[in-house]
N, C-alpha and C positions, 0 to 999 in steps of 0.2 A: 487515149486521152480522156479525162474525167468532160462528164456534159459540162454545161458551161455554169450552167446555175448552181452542177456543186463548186467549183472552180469560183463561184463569187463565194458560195459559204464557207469556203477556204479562206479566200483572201481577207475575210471581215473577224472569222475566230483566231484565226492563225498570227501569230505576228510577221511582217515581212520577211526577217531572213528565214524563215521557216516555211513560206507559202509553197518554194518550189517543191519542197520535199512531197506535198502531195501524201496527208497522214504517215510519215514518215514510216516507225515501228509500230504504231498506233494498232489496234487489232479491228478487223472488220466489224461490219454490225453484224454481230451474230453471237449466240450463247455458247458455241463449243468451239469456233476453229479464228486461230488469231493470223495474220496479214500481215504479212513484211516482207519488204523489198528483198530481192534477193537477185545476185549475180545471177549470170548467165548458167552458170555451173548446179544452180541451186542452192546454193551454200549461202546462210545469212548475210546480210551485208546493213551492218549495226547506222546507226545515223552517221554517228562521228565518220564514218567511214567514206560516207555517202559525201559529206560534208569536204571532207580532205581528199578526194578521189577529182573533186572538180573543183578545185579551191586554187587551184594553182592555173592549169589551162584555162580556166573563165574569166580570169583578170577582171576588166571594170566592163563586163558585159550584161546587162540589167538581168533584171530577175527575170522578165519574159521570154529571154531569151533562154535564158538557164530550165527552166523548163521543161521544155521539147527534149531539149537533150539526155535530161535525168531520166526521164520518161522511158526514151528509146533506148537506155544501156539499162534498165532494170526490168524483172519482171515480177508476177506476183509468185509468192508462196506461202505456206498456209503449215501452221504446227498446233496439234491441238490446246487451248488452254482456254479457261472457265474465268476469263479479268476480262473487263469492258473499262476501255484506260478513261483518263479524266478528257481525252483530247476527243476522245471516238462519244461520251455522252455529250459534250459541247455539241458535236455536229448532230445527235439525235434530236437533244432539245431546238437547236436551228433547224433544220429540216421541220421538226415539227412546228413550230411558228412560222416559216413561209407557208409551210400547207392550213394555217390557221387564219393569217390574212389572204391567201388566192381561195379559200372555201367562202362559198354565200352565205351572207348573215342567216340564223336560225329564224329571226321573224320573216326575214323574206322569203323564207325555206316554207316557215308554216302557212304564211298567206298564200303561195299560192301554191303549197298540198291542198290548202283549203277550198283551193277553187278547182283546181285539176285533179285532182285523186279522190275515190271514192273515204267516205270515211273509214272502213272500218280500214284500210292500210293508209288512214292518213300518217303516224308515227315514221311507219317505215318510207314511205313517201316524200316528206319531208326530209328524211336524212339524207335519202339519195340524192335530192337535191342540193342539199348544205356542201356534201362532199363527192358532186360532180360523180358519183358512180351508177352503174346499173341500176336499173328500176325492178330490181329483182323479188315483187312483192307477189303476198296471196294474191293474186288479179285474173281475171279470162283475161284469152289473149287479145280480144277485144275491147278488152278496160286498158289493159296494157299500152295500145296503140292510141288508144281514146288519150289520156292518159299525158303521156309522151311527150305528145302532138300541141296537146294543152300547155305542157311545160315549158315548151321550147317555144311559143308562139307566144309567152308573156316574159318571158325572160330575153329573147333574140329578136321580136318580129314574124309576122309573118314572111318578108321576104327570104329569111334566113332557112328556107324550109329548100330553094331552088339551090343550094348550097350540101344541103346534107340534110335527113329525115328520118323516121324510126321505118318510114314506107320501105327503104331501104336495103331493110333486114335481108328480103331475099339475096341479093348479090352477096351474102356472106358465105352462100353454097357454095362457089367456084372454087373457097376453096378445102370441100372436103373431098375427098378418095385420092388424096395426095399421100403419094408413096416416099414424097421430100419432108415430111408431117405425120409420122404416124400417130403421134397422141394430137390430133386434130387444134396443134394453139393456135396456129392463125386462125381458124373456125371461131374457135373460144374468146381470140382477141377484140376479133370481127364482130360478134356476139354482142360483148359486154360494152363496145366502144359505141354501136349502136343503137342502145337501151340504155345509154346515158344522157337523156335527155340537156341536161342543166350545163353538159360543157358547151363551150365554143361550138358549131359545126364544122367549122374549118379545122377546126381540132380533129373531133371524131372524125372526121373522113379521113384525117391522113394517118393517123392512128391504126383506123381498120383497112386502108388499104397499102401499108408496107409493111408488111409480115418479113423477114430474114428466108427465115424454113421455104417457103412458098414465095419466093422472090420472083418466078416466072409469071406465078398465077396476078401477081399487083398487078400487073396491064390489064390480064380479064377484068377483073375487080372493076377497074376504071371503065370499061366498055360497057360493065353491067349496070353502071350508073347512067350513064350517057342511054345506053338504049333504054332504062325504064323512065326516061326523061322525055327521050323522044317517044316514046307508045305512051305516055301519060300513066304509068304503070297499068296497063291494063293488058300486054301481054307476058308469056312468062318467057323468061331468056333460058334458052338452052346452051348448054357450054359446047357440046361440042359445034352447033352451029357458028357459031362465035370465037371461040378460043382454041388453041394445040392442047390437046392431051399430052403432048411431049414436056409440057413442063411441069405436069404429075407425075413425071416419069424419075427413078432415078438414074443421073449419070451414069454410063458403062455402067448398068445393070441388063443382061439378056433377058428378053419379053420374046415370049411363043404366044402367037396367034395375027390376028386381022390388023395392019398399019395403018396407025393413028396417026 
């Protein structure tokens, strides 16, 4: 099932009989490999097809309903070709206008880079803030935090700090030396959701604390918030005092040595 926000930029580019289709034959966003529905078999399955396949048993039953159904008899498949259709740039340009009005205006970006960032990364400072991402600038890591901290306390409050913080960052450890993770993304998601000062905090917490990959370690995650809450950050949380190493563990993988 498409998230919900593209499922509205469906319904708004799309015309009604068409919304169910859900970019029909339309090709994915990407430069080399095109996206269309295909039977169970793998074998194309053209619109018209799609169309007259459920045109019959769906009688006068809405389009929301119609929906679900298409959904669950098709899956994706993918054949290479270098066209980006007229239906797939519609949806680039809308996506990119929702992400134009949920971004922070550039003056309210620059006034307060201006007051929370040092100058000489005022530029890239300000951007991070416009577009809600990492504070990924030349900084010590104590500008960084300085930084942040500033951002978030003129943009959210200070109350909004007992919520989510950059102080934070350590709980993003629990979840490295997972064997369910070997290229470290929940680390990395953890990371960058963190040093994003300018979103939501209720955002960023939940962002960096439901990783897929490391779906065991979310609850450490949360305990590591909870306890640097209760110690006032001032002691350092150990995972295994705290959490199972069995959920770094891979499933029905054999482990030799000391029980975890």
């Amino acid at each position: 099932m498409l998230p919900q926000c593209i499922r509205l930029a469906l319904r708004i580019v799309f015309p009604p009989q068409l919304e169910h289709i859900v970019l029909g034959r339309s090709n994915c966003i990407s430069q080399s490999w095109r996206l269309a529905y295909c039977s169970r078999d793998q074998s194309p399955l053209p619109l018209p097809a799609i169309q007259s396949q459920h045109s019959e048993d769906v009688g006068v039953r809405s389009r929301k309903a119609l929906a679900p159904s298409l959904i669950n008899t098709m899956v994706p498949c993918h054949f290479p070709h270098h066209v980006i259709s007229t239906r797939t740039l519609q949806i680039l340009v809308l996506l990119m206008l929702i992400n134009k009005i949920v971004a922070i205006s550039s003056t309210t970006a620059d006034q307060v880079a201006s007051t929370c960032c040092p100058s000489k990364a005022h530029d890239c400072c300000a951007k991070a803030i416009r577009f809600k991402s990492a504070l990924n600038c030349d900084l010590l890591s104590s500008e960084v935090v300085a930084s942040a901290t500033c951002i978030q306390k003129a943009l959210f409050g200070e109350s909004s700090f007992a919520n989510f913080t950059i102080n934070d960052l350590p709980c993003c450890d629990v979840y490295t030396h997972n064997d369910n993770d070997p290229d470290g993304t929940c680390f990395k998601n953890c990371v960058a959701a963190t040093l994003s000062p300018s979103a939501k905090p209720g955002h960023r917490r939940r962002l960096a604390g439901s990783c897929i990959p490391a779906k065991g370690v979310n609850k450490c995650y949360q305990t590591c918030l909870k306890f640097q809450r209760d110690t006032e950050y001032k002691d350092r949380f150990v995972y295994s005092e705290h959490c199972s190493w069995v959920h770094r563990l891979v499933k029905g993988r054999i482990y030799i040595g000391e029980p975890v």
